[in-house]
PATORPA-833751 format. One record per residue (C-alpha): residue number from 1; x, y, z. Coordinates in steps of 0.2 Angstrom, whole numbers, padded with zeros to 4 digits. Example, Ala and Ser with C-alpha at 12.3 -4.5 7.8 and 13.67 -1.06 7.14 Angstrom:
PATORPA-833751
<1 <0062 -0022 0039>>
<2 <0068 -0005 0036>>
***
This chain:
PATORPA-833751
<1 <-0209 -0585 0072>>
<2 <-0198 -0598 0076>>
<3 <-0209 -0612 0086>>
<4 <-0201 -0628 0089>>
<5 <-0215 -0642 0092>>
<6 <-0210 -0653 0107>>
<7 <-0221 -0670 0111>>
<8 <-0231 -0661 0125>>
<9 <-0237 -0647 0114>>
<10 <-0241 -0658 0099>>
<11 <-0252 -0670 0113>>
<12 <-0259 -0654 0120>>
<13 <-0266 -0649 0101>>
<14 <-0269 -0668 0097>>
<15 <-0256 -0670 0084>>
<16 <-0248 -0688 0083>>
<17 <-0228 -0687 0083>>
<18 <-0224 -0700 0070>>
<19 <-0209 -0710 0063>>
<20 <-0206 -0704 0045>>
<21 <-0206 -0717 0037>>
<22 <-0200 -0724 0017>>
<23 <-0191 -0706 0015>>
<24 <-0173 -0712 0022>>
<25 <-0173 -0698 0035>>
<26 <-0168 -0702 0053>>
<27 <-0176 -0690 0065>>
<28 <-0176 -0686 0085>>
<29 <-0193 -0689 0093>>
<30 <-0194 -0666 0094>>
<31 <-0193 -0665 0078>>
<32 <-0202 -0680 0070>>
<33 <-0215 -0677 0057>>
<34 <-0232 -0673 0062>>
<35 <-0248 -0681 0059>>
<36 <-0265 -0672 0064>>
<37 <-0280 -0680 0069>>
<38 <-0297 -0680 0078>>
<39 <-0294 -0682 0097>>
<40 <-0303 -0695 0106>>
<41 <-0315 -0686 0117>>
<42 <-0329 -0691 0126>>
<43 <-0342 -0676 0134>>
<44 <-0348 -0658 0125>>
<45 <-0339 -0652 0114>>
<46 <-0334 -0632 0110>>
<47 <-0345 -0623 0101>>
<48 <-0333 -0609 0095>>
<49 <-0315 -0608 0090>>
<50 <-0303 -0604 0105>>
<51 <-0297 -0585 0108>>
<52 <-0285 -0579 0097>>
<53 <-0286 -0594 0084>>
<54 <-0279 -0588 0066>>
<55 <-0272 -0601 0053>>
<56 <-0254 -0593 0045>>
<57 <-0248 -0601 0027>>
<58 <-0230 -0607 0031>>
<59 <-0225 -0610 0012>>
<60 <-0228 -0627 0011>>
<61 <-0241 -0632 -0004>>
<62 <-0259 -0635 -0002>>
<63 <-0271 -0649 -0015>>
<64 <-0278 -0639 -0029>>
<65 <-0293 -0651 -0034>>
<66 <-0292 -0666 -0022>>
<67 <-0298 -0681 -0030>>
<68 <-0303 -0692 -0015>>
<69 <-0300 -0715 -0017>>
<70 <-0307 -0724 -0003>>
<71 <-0296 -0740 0001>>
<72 <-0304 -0751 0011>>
<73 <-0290 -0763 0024>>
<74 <-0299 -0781 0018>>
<75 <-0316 -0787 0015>>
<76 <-0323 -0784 0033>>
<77 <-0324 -0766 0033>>
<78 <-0340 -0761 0038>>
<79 <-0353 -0761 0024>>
<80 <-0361 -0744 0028>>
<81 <-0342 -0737 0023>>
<82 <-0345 -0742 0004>>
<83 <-0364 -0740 0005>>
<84 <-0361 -0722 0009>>
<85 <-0345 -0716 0008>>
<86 <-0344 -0712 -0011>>
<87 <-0360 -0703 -0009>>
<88 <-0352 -0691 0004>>
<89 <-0337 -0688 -0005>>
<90 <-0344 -0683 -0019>>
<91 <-0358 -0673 -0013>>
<92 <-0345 -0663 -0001>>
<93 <-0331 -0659 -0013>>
<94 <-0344 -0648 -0025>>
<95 <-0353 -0641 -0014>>
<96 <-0354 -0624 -0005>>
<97 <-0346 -0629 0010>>
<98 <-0328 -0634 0000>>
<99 <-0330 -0618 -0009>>
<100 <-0324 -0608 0006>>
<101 <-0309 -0618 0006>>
<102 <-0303 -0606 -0008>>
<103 <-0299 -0592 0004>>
<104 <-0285 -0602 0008>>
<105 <-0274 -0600 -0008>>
<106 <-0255 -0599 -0007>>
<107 <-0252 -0583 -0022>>
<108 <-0244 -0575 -0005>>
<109 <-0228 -0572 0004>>
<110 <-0225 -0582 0021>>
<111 <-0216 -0576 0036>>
<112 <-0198 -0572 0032>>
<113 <-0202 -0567 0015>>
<114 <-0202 -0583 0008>>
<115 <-0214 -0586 -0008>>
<116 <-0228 -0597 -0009>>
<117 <-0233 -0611 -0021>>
<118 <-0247 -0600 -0030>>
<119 <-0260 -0613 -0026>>
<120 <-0279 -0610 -0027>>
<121 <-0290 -0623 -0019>>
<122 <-0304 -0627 -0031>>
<123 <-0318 -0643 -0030>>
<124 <-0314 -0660 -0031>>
<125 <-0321 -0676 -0033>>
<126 <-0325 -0696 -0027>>
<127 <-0312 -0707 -0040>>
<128 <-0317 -0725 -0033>>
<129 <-0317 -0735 -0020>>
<130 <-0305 -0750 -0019>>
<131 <-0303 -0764 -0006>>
<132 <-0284 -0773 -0003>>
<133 <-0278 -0787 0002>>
<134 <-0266 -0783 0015>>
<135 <-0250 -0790 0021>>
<136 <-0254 -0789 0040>>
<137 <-0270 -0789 0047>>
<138 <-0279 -0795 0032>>
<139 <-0291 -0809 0045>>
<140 <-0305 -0806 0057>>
<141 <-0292 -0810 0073>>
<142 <-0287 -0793 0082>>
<143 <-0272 -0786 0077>>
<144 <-0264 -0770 0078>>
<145 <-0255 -0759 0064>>
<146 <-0241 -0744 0065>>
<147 <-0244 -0729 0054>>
<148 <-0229 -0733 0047>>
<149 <-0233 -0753 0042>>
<150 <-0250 -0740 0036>>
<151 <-0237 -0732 0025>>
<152 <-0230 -0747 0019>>
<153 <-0244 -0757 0012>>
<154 <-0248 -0740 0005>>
<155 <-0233 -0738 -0005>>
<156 <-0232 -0758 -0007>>
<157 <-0251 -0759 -0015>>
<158 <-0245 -0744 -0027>>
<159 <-0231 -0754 -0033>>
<160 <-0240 -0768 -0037>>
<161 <-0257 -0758 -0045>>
<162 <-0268 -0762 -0032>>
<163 <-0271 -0743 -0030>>
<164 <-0273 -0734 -0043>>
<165 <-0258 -0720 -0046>>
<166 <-0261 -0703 -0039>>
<167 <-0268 -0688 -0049>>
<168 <-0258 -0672 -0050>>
<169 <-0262 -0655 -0055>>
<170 <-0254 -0645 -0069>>
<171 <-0239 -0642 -0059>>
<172 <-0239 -0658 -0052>>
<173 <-0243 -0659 -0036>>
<174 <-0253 -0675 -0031>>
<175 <-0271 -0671 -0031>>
<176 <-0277 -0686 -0024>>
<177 <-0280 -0690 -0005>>
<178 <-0281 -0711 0000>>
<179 <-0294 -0711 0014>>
<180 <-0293 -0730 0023>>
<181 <-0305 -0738 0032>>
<182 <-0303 -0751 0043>>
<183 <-0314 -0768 0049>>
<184 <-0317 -0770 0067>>
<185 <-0303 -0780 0073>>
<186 <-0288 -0768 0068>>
<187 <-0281 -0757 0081>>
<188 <-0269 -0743 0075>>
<189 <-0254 -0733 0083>>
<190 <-0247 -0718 0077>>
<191 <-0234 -0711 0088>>
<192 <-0237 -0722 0104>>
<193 <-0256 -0717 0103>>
<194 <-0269 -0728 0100>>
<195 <-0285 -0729 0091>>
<196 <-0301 -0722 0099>>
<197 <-0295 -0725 0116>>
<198 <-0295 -0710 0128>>
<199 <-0277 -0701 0128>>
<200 <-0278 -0708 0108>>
<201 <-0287 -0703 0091>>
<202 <-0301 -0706 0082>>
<203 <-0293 -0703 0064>>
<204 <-0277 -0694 0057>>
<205 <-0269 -0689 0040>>
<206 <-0250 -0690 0037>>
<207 <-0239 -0687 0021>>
<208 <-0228 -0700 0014>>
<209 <-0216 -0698 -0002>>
<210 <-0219 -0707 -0017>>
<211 <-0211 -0703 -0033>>
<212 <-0205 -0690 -0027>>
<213 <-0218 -0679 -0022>>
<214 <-0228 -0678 -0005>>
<215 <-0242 -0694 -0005>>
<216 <-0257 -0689 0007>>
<217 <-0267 -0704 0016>>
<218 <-0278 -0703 0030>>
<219 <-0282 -0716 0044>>
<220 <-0302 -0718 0050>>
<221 <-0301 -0733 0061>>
<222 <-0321 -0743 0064>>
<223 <-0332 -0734 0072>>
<224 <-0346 -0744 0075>>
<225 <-0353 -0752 0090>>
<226 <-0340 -0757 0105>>
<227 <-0325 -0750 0094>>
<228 <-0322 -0736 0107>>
<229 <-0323 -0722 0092>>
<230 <-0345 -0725 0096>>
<231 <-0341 -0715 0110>>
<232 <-0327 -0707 0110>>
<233 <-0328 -0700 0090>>
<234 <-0346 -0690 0090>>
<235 <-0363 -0688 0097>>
<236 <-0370 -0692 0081>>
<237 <-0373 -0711 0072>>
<238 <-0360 -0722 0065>>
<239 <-0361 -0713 0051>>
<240 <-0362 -0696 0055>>
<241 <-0346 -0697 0066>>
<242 <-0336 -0705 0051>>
<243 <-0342 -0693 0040>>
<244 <-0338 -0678 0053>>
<245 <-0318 -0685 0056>>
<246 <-0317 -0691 0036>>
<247 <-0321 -0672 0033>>
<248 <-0309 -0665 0046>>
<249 <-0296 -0676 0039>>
<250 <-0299 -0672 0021>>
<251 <-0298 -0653 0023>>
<252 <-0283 -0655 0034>>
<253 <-0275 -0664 0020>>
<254 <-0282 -0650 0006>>
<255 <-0275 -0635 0017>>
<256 <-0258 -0644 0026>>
<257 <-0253 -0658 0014>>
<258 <-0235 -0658 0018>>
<259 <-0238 -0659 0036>>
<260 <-0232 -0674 0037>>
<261 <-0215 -0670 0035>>
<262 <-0214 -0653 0045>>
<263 <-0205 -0652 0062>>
<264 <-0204 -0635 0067>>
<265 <-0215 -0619 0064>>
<266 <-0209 -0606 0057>>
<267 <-0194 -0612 0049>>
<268 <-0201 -0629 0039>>
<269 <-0203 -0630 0022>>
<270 <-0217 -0642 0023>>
<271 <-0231 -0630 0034>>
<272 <-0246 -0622 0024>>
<273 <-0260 -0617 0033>>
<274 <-0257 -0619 0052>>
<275 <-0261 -0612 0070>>
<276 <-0245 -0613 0082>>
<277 <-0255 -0614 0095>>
<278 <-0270 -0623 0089>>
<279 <-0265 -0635 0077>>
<280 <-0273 -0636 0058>>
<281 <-0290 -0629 0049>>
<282 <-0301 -0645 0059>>
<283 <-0290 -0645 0074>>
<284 <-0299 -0628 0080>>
<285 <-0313 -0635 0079>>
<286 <-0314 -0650 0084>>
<287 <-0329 -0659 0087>>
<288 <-0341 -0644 0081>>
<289 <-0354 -0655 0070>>
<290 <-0367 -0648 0058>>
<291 <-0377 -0655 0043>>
<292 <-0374 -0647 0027>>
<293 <-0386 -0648 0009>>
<294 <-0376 -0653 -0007>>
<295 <-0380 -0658 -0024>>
<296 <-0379 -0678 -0019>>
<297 <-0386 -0677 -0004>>
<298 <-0388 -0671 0015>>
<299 <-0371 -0676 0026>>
<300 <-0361 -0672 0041>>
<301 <-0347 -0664 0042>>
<302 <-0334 -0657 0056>>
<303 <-0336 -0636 0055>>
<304 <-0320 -0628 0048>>
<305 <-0310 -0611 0054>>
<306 <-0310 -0597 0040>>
<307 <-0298 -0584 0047>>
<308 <-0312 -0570 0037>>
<309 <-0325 -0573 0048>>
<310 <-0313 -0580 0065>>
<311 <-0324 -0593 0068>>
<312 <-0329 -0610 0065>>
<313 <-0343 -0613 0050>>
<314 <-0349 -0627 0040>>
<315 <-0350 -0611 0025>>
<316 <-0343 -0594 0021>>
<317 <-0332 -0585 0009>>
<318 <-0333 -0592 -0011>>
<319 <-0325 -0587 -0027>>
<320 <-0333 -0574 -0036>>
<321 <-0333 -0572 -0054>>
<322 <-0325 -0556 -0063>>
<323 <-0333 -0551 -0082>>
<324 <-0324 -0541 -0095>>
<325 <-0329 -0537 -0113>>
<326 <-0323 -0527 -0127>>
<327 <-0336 -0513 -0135>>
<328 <-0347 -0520 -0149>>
<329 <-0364 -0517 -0157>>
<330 <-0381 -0520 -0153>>
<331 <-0382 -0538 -0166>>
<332 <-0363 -0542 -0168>>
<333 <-0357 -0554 -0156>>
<334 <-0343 -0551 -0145>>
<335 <-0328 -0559 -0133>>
<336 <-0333 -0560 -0113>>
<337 <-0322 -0566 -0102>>
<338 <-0326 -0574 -0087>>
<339 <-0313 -0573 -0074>>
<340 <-0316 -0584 -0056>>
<341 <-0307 -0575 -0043>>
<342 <-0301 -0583 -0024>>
<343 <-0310 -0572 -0010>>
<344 <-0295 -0565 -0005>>
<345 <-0284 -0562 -0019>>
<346 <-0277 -0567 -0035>>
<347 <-0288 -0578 -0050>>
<348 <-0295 -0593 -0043>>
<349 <-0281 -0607 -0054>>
<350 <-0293 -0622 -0048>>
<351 <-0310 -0615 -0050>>
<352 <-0319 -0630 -0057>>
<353 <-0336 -0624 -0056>>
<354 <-0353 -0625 -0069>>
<355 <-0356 -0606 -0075>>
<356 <-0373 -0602 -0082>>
<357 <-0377 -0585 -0091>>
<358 <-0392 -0575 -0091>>
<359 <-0395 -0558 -0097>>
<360 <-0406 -0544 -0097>>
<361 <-0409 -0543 -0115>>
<362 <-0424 -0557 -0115>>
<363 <-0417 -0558 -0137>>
<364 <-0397 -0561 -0133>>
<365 <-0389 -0576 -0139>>
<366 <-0380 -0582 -0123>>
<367 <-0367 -0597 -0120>>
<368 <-0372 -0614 -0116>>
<369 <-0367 -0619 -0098>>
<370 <-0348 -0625 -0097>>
<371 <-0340 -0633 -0085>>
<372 <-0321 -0625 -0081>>
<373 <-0309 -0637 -0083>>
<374 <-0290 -0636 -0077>>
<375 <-0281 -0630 -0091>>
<376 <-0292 -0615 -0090>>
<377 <-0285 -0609 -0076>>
<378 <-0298 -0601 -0069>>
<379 <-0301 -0590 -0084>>
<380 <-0311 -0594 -0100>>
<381 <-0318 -0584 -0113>>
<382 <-0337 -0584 -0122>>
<383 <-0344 -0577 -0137>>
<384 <-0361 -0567 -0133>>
<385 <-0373 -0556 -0144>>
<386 <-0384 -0543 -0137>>
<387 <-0398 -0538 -0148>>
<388 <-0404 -0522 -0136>>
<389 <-0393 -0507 -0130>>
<390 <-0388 -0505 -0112>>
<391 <-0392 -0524 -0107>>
<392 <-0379 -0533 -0095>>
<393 <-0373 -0551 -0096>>
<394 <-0374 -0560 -0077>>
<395 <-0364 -0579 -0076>>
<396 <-0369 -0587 -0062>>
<397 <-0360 -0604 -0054>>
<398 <-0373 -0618 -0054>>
<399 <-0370 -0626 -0036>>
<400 <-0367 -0609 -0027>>
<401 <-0377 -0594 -0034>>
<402 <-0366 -0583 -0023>>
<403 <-0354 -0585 -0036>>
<404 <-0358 -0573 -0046>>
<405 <-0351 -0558 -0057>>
<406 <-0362 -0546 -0068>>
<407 <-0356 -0534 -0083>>
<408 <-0364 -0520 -0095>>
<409 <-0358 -0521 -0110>>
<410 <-0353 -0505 -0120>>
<411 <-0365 -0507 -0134>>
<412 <-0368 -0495 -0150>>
<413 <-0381 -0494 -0163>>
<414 <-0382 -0509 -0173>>
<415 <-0395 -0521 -0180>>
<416 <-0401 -0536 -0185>>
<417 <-0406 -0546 -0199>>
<418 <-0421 -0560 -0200>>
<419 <-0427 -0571 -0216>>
<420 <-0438 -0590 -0217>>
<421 <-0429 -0603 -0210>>
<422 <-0431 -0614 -0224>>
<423 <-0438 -0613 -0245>>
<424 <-0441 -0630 -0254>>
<425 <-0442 -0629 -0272>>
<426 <-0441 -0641 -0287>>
<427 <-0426 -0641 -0298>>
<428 <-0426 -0628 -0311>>
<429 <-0436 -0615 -0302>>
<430 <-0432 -0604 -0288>>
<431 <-0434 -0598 -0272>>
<432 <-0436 -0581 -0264>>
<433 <-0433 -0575 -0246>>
<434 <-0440 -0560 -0237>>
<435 <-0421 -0553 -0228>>
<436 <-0430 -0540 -0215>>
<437 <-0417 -0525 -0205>>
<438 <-0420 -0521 -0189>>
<439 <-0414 -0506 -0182>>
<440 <-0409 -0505 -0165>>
<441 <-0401 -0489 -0155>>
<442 <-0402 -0477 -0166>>
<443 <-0394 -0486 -0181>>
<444 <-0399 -0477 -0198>>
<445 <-0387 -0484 -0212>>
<446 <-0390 -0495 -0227>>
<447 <-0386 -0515 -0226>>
<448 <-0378 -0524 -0241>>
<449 <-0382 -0542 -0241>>
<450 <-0371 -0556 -0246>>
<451 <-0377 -0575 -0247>>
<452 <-0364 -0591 -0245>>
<453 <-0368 -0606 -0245>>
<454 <-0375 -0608 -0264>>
<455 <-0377 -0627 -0268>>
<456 <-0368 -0628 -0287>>
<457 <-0375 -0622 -0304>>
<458 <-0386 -0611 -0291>>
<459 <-0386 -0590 -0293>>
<460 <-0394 -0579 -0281>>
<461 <-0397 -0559 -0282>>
<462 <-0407 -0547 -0271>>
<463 <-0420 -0534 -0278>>
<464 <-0413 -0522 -0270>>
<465 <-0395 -0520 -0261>>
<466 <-0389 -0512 -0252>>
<467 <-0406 -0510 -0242>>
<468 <-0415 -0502 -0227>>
<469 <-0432 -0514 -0220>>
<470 <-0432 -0527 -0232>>
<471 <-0427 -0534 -0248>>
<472 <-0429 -0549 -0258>>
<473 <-0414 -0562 -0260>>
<474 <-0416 -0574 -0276>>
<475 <-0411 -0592 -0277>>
<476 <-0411 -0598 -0294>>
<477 <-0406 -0617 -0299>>
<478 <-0404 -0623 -0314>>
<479 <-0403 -0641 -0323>>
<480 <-0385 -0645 -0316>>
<481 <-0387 -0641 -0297>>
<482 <-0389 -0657 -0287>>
<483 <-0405 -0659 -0276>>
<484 <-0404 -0659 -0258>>
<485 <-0402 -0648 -0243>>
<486 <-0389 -0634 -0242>>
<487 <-0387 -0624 -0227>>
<488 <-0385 -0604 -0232>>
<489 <-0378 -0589 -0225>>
<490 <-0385 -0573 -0224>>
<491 <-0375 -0556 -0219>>
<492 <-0377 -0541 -0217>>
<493 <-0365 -0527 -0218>>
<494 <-0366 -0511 -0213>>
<495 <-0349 -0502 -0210>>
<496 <-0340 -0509 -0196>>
<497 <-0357 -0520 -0192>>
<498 <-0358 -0538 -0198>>
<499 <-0375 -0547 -0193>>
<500 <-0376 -0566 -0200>>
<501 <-0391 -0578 -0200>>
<502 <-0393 -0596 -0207>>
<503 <-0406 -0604 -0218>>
<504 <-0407 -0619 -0228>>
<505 <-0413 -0621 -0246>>
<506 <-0422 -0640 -0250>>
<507 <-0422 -0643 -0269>>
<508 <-0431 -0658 -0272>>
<509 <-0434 -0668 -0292>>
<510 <-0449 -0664 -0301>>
<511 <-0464 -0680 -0301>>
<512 <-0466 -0690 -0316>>
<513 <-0472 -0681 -0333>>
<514 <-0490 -0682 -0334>>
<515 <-0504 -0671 -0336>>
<516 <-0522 -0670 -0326>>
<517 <-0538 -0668 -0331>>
<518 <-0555 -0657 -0325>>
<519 <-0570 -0650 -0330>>
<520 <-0581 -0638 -0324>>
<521 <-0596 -0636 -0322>>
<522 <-0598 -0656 -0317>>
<523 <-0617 -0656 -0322>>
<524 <-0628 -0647 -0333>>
<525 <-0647 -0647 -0338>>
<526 <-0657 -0641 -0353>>
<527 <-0672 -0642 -0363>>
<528 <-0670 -0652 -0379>>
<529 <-0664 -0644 -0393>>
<530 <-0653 -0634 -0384>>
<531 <-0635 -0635 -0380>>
<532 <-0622 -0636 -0364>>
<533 <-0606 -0628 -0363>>
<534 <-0592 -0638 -0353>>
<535 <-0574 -0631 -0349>>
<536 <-0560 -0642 -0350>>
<537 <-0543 -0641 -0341>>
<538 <-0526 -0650 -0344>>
<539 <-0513 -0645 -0329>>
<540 <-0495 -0650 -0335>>
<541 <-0485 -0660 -0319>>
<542 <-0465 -0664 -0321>>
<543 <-0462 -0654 -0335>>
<544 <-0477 -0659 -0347>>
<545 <-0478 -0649 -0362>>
<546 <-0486 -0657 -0375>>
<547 <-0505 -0657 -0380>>
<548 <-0519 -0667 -0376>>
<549 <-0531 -0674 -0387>>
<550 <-0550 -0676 -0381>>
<551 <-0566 -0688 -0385>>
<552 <-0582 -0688 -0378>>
<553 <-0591 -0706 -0374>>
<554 <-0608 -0710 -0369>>
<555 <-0616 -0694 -0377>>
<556 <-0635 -0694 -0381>>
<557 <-0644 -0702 -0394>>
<558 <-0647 -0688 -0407>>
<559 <-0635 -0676 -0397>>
<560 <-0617 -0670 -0403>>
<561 <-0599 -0667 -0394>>
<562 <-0589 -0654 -0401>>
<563 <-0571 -0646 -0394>>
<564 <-0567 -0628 -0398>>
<565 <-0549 -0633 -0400>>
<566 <-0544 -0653 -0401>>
<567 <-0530 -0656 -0398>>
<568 <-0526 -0642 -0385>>
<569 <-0514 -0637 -0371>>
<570 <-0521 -0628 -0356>>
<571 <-0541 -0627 -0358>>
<572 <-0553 -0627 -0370>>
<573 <-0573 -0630 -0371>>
<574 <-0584 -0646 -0375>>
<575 <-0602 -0641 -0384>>
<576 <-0614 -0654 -0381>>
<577 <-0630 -0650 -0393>>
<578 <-0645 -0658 -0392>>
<579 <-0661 -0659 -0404>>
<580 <-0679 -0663 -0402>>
<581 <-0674 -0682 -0405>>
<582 <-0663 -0683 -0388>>
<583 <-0673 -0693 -0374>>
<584 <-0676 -0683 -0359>>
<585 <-0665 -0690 -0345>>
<586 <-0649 -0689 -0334>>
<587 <-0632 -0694 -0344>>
<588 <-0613 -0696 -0338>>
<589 <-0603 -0692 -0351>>
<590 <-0583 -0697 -0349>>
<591 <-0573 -0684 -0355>>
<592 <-0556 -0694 -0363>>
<593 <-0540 -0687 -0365>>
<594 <-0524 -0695 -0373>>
<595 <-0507 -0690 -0374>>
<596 <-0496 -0702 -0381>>
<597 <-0497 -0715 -0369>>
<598 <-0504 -0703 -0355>>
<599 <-0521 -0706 -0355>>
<600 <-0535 -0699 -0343>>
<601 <-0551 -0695 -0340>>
<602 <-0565 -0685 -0331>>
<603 <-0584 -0688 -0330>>
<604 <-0598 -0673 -0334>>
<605 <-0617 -0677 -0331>>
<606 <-0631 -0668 -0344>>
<607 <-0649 -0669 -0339>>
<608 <-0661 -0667 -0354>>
<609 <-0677 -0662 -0350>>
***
């Protein structure tokens, strides 16, 4: 269809004829380029989208992942703007409302055959705020500014870094959307129609070219007391009606981006998603308010059509995930891929969503949460183990749980293998780990273990291998491994089945050489003339080996101390005989024991009675 859109028709959907301006295109006033806005209307609003309302993709190119700068026209803005503002944005663009955005992707044909941009419409997010100093109505006096003196100081604050540049996608189309403010005394005209007067606007977005591709801004003039815009704008507060045009201007630019250059429907170039009759996605439903939940915060936003459900809504239709995975077994981990896919058709090529996985098997070893990033385009790819046959794998999108995609996995018999965590021995010895096989699904096959990992001068072997339940894996180290910790490797192997787990082996330095001394019993009594019988012990520490030489001290008067074996290594016994001439009483006797310079000793008590 071949519309052309005259000055009366473009007032009758409240879309602002404009001058293009900075492209070096002359144009007659039918076929200027068109900026939409928010009508200034005062009174109820409609609470439905008007008969026969549908939005048609024209060609033109949407804004994959808008990335939304506040510019603020001088330092008298109102200070609500920057107090809430970033909070808005960048609740609204990761939140569920944006997500139904994504039913209008371009991977489509548009009348007259023409291909589209292959576009998906994915989140956003808030990149800054920014306040210029402007070249014309930079003081508190009233003054009045043209959209294009708006496009000027635009391109002219670019120019000079005052702005930061645009963001594009991987195609590069400008993502991001310049959303100014103004302070109370500046009065704006686009077209011949002024600001928050009746007959005028309460905001607009337009499309100028910078660099050669299209630059979207959008206009939001004060709204605050005696502005015109308090009364004329929303039923809400200040800030609700600001929010409620900044979001029907910010999805206008998202799903129409070009707009600002198009002049006829049907045959422009520059059309995306648009209504012949009724104008662009917030123009159908203009002035329909509601309060919407995000992640940041509670906000108001303009209600949106969705041509699915024919009607204006603050929420509908969202990406949905896709899952694939290859066959594997139960134990061995395999490749899922997570595909996001746009409502209507086609993968979702700006998904940027949070995907969390859960799974019935309560033992899988599951991906952490991940964030998909652009280069992904919409598709990424995850490594999972299932331990149980027959369990599924769910990922689920962290903001909007509708988002959602579940698969089974074709999973055979398989098993896993389990062993300590950790061994600490000293150098020179060795330790031993207890590898257990789990079977799972039916699996009946033996399992040859392998260890990597080995610190050096260190062996290992396994009592038995290849095994079924459990076997025995050695770790011997010898004089020349270094201490420390070394992190090992376990597999198992069965056929076509590889199960892996990780331990670590601590091998720590023996103490200092030395020797410790006991005896047993620690007391004794007897009757004189009789004798008691003492065990003593030496137990060797870093690497002792030599042997110990013992004395007795502070033995009776008329009683004697004899060792079976002096000098000894590991025990012996001491004798201590007494005679009728040995006075009753308690003694301590010291046990001594000397080694070269090693010298220690351990106390005994002998009651004589």
């Amino acid at each position: 269809m071949n519309i052309r859109l005259t000055a009366s028709h473009k007032l009758a959907a409240m879309a602002f004829v404009v001058a293009l301006l900075g492209t070096g295109v002359q144009s007659s006033a039918q076929e200027a380029p068109i900026v939409h806005g928010v009508p200034f209307k005062t009174g109820v609003q409609s609470a439905s989208a008007p008969a026969g309302a549908h939005l048609t993709y024209y060609s033109g190119p949407v804004v994959s992942n808008v990335q939304v700068r506040i510019v603020l026209w001088g330092t008298a803005t109102n200070p609500i703007l920057a107090s809430n503002l970033p909070g808005f944005y960048t609740g609204i663009t990761n939140s569920v409302f944006y997500d139904m955005f994504s039913e209008y992707a371009t991977n489509i044909t548009a009348p007259g055959n023409v291909a589209g941009t292959n576009q998906s419409i994915g989140r956003g997010s808030y990149t800054g705020i920014t306040t210029i100093a402007p070249s014309r109505c930079a003081t508190a006096t009233n003054c009045t500014l043209t959209d294009p003196q708006i496009q000027s100081e635009l391109i002219a604050q670019l120019n000079a870094g005052h702005i930061p540049l645009p963001g594009y996608d991987l195609n590069g189309n400008v993502n991001t959307e310049y959303m100014f403010y103004f302070p109370p005394n500046v009065h704006i005209t686009s077209g011949g129609s002024p600001s928050c007067q009746a007959g005028g606007f309460c905001a607009y977005h337009g499309t100028v070219m910078f660099n050669s591709k299209f630059l979207p801004y959008s206009v939001i003039p004060d709204f605050g007391p005696g502005s015109g815009c308090d009364v004329g704008c929303g039923t809400g507060s200040q800030i609700q009606n600001v929010e409620s045009a900044s979001s029907h201007e910010l999805i206008e630019t998202v799903t129409d981006v070009a707009v600002g250059f198009a002049t006829v429907v049907g045959t422009s170039p520059y059309l995306s998603w648009y209504d012949a009759t009724n104008g662009e996605i917030g123009d159908i439903c203009n002035g329909q308010q509601s309060i919407i939940s995000t992640p940041n915060g509670t906000y108001t936003v303009q209600q949106e059509f969705i041509n699915s459900l024919n009607n204006c809504v603050a929420s509908g239709p969202h990406p949905k995930f896709s899952l694939t995975s290859a066959a594997s077994s139960v134990g061995t981990p395999f490749v899922l891929t997570v595909t996001a896919r746009n409502p209507t058709t086609g993968t979702h090529k700006a998904f940027a969503g949070t995907v969390h996985f859960t799974s019935t098997d309560s033992s899988a070893v599951l991906p952490a949460d991940y964030i998909f990033q652009p280069s992904d385009q919409g598709v990424h790819v995850f490594n999972v183990t299932l331990n149980t046959v027959g369990k599924s794998v769910t990922a689920t999108e962290t903001v909007n749980p509708l988002i959602t995609g579940t698969v089974t996995p074709a999973t055979g018999p398989g098993f896993t293998i389990s062993a300590p965590s950790t061994k600490t021995i000293r150098l020179g010895d060795f330790a031993t780990y207890l590898v257990t096989e789990t079977p799972s699904g039916g699996f009946a096959g033996a399992v040859t273990l392998s260890v990597t990992g080995l610190p050096p001068a260190a062996t290992s072997g396994f009592k038995t291998n290849p095994f079924t339940g459990s076997s025995a894996m050695y770790i011997i180290t010898h004089a020349a491994t270094p201490l420390g910790t070394f992190p090992l490797t376990i597999t198992g192997t069965s056929g076509s089945i590889t199960h892996s787990i990780n331990v670590s082996l601590v091998i720590t330095a023996h103490g200092p050489v030395d020797f410790a001394l006991s005896a047993t019993p620690p007391s004794q009594t007897v009757t004189q003339g009789n004798s008691a019988v003492y065990t003593v012990t030496e137990t060797p520490a870093g690497g002792f080996a030599g042997s110990v030489t013992l004395v007795a001290v502070n033995v009776p008067a008329g009683a004697t101390a004899t060792f079976a074996t002096n000098p000894f290594t590991g025990s012996t016994t001491m004798t201590v005989a007494t005679t009728g001439a040995t006075p009753l009483g308690t003694y301590q006797i010291a046990i001594g024991a000397y080694s070269g310079s090693l010298l220690h000793t351990t106390p005994v008590s002998l009651k004589v009675r």
